[in-house]
N, CA and C atoms as an extended XYZ file, in Angstrom:
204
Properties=species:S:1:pos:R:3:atomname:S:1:resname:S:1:resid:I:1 pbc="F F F"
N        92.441       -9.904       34.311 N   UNK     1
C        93.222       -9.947       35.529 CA  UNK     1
C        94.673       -9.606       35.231 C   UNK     1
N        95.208       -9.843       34.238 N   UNK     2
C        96.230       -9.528       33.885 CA  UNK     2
C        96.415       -8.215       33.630 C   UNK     2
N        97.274       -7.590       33.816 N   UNK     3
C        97.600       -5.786       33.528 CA  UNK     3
C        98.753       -5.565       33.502 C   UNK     3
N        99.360       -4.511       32.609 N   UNK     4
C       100.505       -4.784       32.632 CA  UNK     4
C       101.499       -3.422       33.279 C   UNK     4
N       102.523       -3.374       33.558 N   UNK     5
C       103.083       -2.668       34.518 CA  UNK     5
C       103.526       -1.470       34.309 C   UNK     5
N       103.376       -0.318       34.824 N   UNK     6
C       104.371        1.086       34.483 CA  UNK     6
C       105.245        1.189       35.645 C   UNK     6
N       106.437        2.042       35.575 N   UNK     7
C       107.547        2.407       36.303 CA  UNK     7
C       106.380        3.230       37.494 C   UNK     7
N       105.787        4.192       37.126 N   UNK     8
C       104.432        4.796       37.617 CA  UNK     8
C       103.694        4.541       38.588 C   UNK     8
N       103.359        2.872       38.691 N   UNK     9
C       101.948        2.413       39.133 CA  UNK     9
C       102.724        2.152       40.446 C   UNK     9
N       101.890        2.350       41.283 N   UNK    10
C       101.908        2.427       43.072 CA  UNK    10
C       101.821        0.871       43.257 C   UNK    10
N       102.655        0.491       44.425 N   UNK    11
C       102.315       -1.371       44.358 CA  UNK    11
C       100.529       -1.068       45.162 C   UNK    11
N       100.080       -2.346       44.480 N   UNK    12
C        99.249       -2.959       44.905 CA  UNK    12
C        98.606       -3.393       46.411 C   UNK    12
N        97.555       -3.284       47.153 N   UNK    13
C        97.537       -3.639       48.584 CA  UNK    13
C        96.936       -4.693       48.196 C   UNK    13
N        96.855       -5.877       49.679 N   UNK    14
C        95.534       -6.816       49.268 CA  UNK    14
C        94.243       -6.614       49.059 C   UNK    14
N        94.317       -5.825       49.830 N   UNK    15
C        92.856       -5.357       49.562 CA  UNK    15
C        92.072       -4.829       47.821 C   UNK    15
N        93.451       -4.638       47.526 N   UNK    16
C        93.408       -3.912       46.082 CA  UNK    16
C        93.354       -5.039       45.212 C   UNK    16
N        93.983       -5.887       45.324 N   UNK    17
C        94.044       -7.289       44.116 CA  UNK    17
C        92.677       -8.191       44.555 C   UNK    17
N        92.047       -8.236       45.546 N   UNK    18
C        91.340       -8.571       46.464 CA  UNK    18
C        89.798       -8.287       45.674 C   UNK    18
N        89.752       -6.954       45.477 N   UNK    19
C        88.900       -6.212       44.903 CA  UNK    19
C        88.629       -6.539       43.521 C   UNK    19
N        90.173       -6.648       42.851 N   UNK    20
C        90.058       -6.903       41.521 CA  UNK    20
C        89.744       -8.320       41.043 C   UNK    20
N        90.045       -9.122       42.169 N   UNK    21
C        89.514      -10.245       42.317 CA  UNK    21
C        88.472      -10.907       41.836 C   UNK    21
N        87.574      -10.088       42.809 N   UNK    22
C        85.690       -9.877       43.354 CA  UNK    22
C        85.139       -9.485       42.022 C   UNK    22
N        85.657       -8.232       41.261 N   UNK    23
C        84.996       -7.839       40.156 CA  UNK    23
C        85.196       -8.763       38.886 C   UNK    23
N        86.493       -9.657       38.904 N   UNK    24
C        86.714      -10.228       37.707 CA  UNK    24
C        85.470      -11.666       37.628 C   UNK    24
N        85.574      -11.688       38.981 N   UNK    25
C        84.665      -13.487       39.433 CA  UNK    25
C        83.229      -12.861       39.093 C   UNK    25
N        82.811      -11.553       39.509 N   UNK    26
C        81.204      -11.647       39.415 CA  UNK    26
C        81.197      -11.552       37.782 C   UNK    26
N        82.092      -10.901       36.976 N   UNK    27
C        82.192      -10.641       35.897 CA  UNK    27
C        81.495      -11.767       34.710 C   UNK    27
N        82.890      -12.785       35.169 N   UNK    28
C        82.221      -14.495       35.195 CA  UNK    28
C        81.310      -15.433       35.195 C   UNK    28
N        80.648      -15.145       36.625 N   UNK    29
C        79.184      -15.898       36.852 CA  UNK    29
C        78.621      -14.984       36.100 C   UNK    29
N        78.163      -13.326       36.274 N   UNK    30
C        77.530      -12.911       35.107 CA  UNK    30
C        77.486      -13.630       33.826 C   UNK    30
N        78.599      -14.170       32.816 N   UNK    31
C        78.699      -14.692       31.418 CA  UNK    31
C        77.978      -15.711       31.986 C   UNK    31
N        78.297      -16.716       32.633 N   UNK    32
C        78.009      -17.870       33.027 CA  UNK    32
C        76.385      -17.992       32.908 C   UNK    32
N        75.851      -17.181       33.730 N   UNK    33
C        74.168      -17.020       33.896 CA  UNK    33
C        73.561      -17.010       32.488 C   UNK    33
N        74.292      -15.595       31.597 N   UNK    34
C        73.506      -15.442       30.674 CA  UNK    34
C        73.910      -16.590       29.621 C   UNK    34
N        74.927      -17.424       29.497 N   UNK    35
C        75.278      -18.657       28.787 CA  UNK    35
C        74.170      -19.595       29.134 C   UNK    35
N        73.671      -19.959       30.839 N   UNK    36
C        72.737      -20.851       30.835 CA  UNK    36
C        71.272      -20.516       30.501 C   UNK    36
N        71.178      -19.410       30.498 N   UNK    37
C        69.999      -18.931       30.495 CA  UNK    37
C        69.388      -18.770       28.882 C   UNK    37
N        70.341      -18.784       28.067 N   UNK    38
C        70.080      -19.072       26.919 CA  UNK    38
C        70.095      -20.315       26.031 C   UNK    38
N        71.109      -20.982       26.784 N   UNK    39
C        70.751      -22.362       26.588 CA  UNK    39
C        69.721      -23.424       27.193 C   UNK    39
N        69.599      -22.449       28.191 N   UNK    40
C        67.655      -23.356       28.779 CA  UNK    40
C        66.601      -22.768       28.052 C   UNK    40
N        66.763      -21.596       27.443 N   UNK    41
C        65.886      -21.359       26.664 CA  UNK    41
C        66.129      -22.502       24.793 C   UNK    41
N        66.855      -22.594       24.921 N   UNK    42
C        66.877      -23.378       23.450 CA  UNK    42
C        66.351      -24.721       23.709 C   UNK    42
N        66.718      -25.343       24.883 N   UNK    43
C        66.487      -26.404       25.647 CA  UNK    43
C        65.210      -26.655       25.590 C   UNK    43
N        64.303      -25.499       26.020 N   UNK    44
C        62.819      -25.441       26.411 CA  UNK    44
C        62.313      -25.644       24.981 C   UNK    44
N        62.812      -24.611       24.263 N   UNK    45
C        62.167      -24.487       22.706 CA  UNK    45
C        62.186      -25.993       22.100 C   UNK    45
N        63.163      -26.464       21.924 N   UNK    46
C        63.253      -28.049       21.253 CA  UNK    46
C        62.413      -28.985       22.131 C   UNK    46
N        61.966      -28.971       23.395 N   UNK    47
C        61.115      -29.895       23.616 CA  UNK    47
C        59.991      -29.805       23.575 C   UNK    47
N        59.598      -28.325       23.192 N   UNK    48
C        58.125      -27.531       22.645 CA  UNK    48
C        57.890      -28.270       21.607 C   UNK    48
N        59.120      -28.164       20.582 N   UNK    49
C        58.965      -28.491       19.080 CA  UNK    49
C        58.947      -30.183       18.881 C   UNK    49
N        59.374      -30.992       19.674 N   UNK    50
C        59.519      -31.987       20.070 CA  UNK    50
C        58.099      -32.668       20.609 C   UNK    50
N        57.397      -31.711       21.145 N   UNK    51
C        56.151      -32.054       21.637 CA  UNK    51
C        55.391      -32.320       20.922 C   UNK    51
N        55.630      -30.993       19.769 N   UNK    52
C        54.448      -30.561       19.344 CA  UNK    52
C        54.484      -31.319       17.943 C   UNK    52
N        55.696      -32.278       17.764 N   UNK    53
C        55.863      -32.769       16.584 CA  UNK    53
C        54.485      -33.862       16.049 C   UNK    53
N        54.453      -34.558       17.079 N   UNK    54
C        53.543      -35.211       16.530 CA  UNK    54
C        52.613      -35.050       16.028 C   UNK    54
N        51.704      -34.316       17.122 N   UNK    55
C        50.504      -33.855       16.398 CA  UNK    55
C        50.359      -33.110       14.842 C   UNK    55
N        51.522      -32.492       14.869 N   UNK    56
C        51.921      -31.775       13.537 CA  UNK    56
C        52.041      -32.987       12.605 C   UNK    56
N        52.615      -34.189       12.736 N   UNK    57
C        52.982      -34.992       11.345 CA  UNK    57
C        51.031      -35.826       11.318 C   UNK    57
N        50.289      -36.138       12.343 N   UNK    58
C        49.241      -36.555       12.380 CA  UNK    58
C        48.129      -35.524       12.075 C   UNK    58
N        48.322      -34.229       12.092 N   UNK    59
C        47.722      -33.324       10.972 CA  UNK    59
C        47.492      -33.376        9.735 C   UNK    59
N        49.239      -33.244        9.217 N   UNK    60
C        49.211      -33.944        8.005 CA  UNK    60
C        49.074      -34.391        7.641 C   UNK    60
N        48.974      -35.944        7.842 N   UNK    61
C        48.843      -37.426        7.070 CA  UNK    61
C        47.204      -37.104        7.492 C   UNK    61
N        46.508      -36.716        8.407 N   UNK    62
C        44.977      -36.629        8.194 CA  UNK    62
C        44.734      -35.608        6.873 C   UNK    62
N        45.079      -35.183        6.557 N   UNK    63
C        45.233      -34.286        5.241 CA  UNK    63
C        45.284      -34.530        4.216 C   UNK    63
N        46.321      -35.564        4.497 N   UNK    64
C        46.899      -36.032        2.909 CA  UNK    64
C        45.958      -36.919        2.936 C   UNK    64
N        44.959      -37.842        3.759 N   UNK    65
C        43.855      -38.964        3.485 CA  UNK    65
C        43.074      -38.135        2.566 C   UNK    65
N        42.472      -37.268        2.395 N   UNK    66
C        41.358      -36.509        1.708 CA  UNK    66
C        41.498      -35.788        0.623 C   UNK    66
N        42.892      -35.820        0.486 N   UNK    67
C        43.638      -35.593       -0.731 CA  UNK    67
C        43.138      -36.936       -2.127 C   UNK    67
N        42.748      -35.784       -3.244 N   UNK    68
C        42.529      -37.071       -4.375 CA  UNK    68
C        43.419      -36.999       -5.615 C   UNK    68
């Protein structure tokens, strides 16, 4: 949002900062989405692994019984 100025540059309308506005905000929620969306995916994964823990350590120890 910040830009910086030439002797050059035509002032600004509202409509114009308005605009630049709109594009900087969707810009935003864009990051925003793909930030949550990857962190619900890590989210999901650890309670997979979380799930699936048990049965995994009660695998093992049935394993290790038959072990001599």
């Amino acid at each position: 949002m910040c830009m910086t100025h030439l002797k050059s540059d035509k002032p600004q309308t509202k409509l114009g900062i308005l605009n630049m506005a709109v594009e900087v905000i969707m810009q935003l929620e864009q990051q925003v989405r793909v930030r949550n969306a990857k962190h619900s995916r890590r989210s999901q994964k650890k309670e997979e692994d979380s799930a699936r823990a048990p049965y995994e350590m009660n695998r093992r120890n049935w394993r290790r019984g038959f072990e001599v």
